[in-house]
C-alpha positions as CSV (number, residue, x, y, z in Angstrom):
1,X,24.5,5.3,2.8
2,X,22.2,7.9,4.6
3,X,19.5,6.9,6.9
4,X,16.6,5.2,5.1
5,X,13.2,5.7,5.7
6,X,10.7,2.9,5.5
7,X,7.6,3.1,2.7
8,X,4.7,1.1,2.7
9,X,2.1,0.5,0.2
10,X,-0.8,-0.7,1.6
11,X,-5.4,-0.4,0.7
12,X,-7.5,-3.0,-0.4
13,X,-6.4,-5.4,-3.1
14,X,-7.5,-4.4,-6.8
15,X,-6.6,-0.7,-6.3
16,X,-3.6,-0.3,-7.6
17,X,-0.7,-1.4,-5.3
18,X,0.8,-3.8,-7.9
19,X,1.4,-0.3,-10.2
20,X,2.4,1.7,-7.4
21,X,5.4,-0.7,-6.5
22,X,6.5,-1.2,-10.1
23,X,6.4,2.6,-10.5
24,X,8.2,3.4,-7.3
25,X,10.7,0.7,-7.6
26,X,11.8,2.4,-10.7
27,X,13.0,5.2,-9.2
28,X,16.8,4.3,-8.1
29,X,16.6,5.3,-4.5
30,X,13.8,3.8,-3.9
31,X,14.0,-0.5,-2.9
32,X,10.5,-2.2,-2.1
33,X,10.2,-5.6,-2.0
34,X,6.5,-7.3,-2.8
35,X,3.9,-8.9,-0.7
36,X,4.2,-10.6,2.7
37,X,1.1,-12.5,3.9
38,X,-0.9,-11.5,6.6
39,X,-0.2,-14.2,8.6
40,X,3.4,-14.1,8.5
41,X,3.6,-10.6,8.9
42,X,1.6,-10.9,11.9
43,X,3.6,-13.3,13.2
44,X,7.2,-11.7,12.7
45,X,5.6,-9.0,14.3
46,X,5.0,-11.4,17.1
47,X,8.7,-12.1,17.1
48,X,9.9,-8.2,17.4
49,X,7.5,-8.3,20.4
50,X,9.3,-10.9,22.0
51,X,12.4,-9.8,21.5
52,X,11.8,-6.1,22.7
53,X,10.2,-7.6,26.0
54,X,13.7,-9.7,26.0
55,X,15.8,-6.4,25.4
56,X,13.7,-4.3,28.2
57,X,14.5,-6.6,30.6
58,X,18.4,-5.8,30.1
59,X,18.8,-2.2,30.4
60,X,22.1,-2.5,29.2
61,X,21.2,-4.1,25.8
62,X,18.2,-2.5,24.8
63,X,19.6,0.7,22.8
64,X,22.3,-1.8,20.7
65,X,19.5,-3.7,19.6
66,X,16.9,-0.6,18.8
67,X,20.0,0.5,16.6
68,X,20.1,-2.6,14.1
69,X,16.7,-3.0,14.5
70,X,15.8,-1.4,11.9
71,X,18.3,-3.1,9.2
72,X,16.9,-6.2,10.8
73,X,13.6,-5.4,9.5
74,X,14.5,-4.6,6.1
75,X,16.3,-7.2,5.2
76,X,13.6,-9.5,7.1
77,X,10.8,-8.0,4.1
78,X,13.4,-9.2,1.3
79,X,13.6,-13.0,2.5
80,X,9.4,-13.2,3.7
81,X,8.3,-11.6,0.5
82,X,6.9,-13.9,-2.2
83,X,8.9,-12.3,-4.8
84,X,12.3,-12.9,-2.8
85,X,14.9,-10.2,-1.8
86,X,14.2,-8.2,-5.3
87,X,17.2,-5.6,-6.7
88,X,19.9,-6.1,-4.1
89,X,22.5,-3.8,-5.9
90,X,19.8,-1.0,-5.3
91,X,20.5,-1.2,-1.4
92,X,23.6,0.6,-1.2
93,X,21.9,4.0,-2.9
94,X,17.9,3.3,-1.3
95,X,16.3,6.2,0.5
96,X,13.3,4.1,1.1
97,X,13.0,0.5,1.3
98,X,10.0,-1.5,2.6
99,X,7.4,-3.6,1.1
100,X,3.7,-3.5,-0.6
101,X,1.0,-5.5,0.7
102,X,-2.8,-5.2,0.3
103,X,-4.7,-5.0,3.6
104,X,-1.2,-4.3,5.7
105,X,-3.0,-0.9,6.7
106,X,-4.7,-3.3,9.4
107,X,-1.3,-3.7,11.1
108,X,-0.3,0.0,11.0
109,X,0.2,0.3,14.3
110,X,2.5,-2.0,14.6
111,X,4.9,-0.9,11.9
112,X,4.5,2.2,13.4
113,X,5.7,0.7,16.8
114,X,8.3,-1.0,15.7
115,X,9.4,1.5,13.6
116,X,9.2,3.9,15.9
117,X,11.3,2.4,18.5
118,X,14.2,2.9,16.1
119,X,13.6,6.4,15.3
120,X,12.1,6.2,12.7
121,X,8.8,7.3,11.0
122,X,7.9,5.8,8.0
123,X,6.3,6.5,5.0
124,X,2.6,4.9,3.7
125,X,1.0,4.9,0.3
126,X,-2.5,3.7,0.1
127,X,-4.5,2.4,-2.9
128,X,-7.6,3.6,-2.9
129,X,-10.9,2.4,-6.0
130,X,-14.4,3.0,-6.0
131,X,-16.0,-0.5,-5.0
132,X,-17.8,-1.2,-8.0
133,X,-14.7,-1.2,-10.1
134,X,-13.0,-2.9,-6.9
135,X,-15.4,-5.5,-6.4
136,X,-15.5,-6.4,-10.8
137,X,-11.8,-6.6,-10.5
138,X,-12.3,-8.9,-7.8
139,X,-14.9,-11.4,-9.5
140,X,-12.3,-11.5,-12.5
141,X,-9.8,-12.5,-11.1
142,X,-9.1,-16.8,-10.4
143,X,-7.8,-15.9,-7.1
144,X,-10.7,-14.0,-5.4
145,X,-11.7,-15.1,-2.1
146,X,-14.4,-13.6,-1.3
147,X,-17.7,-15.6,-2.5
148,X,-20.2,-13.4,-2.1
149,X,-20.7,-9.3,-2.3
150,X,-21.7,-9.3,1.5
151,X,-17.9,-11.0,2.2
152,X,-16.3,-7.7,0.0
153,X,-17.9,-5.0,1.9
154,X,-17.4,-5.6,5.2
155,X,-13.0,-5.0,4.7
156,X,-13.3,-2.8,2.3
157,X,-15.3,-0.1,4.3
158,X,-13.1,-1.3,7.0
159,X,-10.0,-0.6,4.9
160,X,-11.0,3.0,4.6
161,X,-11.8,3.2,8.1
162,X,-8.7,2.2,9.0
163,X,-6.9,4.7,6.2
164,X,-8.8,7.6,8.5
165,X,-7.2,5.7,11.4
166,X,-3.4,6.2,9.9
167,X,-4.2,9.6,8.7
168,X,-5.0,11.0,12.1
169,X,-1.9,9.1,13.9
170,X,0.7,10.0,11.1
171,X,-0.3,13.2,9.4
172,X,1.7,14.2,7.2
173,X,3.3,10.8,6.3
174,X,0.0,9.1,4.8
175,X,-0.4,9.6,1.2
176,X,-3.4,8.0,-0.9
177,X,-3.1,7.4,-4.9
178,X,-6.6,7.1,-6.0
179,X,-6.8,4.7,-8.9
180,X,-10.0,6.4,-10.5
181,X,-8.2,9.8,-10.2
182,X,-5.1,8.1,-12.2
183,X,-7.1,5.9,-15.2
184,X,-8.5,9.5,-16.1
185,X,-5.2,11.6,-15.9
186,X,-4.5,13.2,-19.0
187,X,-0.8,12.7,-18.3
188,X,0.2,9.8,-16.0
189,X,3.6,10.5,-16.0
190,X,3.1,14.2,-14.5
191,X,0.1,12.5,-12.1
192,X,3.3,9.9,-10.6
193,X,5.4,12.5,-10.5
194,X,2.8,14.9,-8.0
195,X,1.2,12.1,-6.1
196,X,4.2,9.8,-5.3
197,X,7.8,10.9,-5.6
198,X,7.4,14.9,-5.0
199,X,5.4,14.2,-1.2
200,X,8.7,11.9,-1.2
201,X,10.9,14.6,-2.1
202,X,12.3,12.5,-4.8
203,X,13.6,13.9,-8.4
204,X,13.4,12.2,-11.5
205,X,16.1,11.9,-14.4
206,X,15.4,11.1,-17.9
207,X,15.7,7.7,-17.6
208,X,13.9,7.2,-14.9
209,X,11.2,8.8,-16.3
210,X,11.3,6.7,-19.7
211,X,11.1,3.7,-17.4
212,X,8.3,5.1,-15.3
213,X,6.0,6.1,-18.8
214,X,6.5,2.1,-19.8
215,X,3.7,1.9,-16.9
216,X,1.6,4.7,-17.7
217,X,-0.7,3.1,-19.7
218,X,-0.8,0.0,-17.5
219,X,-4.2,1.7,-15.1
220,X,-6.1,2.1,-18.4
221,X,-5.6,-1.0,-20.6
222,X,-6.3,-3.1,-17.2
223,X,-9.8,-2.1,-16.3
224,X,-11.6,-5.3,-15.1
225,X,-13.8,-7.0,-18.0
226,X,-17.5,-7.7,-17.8
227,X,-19.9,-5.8,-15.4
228,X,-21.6,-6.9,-12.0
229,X,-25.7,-7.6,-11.3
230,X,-27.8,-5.0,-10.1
231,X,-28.5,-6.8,-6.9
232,X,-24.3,-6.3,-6.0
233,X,-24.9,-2.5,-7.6
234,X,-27.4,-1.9,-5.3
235,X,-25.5,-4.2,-1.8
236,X,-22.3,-1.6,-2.7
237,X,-24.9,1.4,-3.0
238,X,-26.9,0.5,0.5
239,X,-24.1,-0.9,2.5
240,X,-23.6,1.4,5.6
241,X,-21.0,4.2,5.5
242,X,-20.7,3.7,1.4
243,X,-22.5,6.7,0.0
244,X,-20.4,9.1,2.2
245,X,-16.9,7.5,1.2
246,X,-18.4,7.4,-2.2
247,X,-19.0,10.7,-2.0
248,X,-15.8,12.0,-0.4
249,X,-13.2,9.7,-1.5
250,X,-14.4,8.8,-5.8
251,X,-17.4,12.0,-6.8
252,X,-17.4,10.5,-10.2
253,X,-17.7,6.5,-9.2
254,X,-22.0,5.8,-9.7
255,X,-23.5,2.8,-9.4
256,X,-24.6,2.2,-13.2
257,X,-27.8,0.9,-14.0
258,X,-30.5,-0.4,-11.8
259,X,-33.2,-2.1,-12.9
């Protein structure tokens, strides 16, 4: 096995990260495992600290550890992630392994740290939707936690913010797959292919691609039901910063109707 790079997929929940994982874990060189909670991410981060300040104390030491650091960390994603270790027998053939989490791009610069220390620069995806979509995806689902459209907007402008934030400290290496862009693709398949496996230098074989078209439709038939009140149409529309990322990031996202 060659040296792997680590991949990320990160942005705020509802916009796509689920598909992005399913479609880039179909690719055979590619082993991501699912979401690690904030928390616990946080505090295995905590942990690298602590062993690093450990390590820097014994000169001798460090560079042994910087050099398994790395597998460390992988294998750490399989056994915190929800979903387990995932497809094991992929490992021996993976180019990129890493995880998906929503909200992870708020901890950036410490996968980058960490990371980094090893030699190694990783990789980042992030899911980007316009916020009324976002936010109606949101109310739908059981789990939503945020009770209110004043709770949604504060990290999902922050979210972006921070996307501008990994895009200046990693050019190059900080790819976004905007959700609105893909529901209205006339061809998913050839959208996948452009936006997430040629930046990754990654071919695809027949049936990989078969595979990969068994989630084309998935964007489209999963728009979120029902519609939101004018008074959250018009919180989304006023809320500072949002008509310029509304502009820049989704021209076709509008509002809807406002009494």
């Amino acid at each position: 096995m060659g040296e792997v790079t680590p991949l990320f997929i990160f942005g705020m929940g509802r916009s796509g990260t689920t598909n992005a994982l399913r479609v880039l874990n179909a690719h055979p060189q590619v082993m991501l495992n699912g979401e690690i909670s904030l928390s616990i991410m946080k505090q295995f981060f905590d942990l690298l600290d602590g062993v690093e300040k450990s390590y820097r104390e014994k000169d001798v030491t460090i560079g042994g550890w910087r050099a398994r650091k790395a597998d460390y960390m992988f294998e750490s994603f399989g056994y915190l992630s929800k979903g387990g270790r995932g497809q094991l027998k992929k490992i021996p053939d993976a180019k990129f392994r890493g995880h998906k989490t929503p909200r992870h791009e708020s901890l950036f610069d410490r996968y980058e740290a960490h990371f980094g220390s090893s030699g190694l620069a990783p990789r980042y995806f992030y899911c980007a939707r316009n916020p009324f979509d976002c936010w109606r995806s949101y109310q739908s689902a059981a789990w939503n936690g945020y009770k209110s459209i004043g709770e949604f907007l504060g990290p999902y402008i922050t979210s972006f913010e921070q996307l501008a934030h990994m895009q200046r400290s990693a050019e190059g290496r900080v790819f976004v797959l905007n959700l609105d862009d893909l529901t209205c693709a006339p061809d998913p398949l050839a959208w996948y292919v452009r936006n997430i496996f040629e930046p990754l230098g990654l071919e695809l074989d027949e049936r990989t691609k078969h595979r990969i078209e068994k989630f084309a439709e998935a964007p489209q038939s999963a728009q979120p039901s029902g519609d939101i009140g004018d008074a959250d149409r018009k919180a989304i529309s006023g809320h500072p910063g949002m008509a310029a990322l509304i502009d820049t990031m989704f021209a076709g996202a509008t509002a809807g109707p406002v009494a």
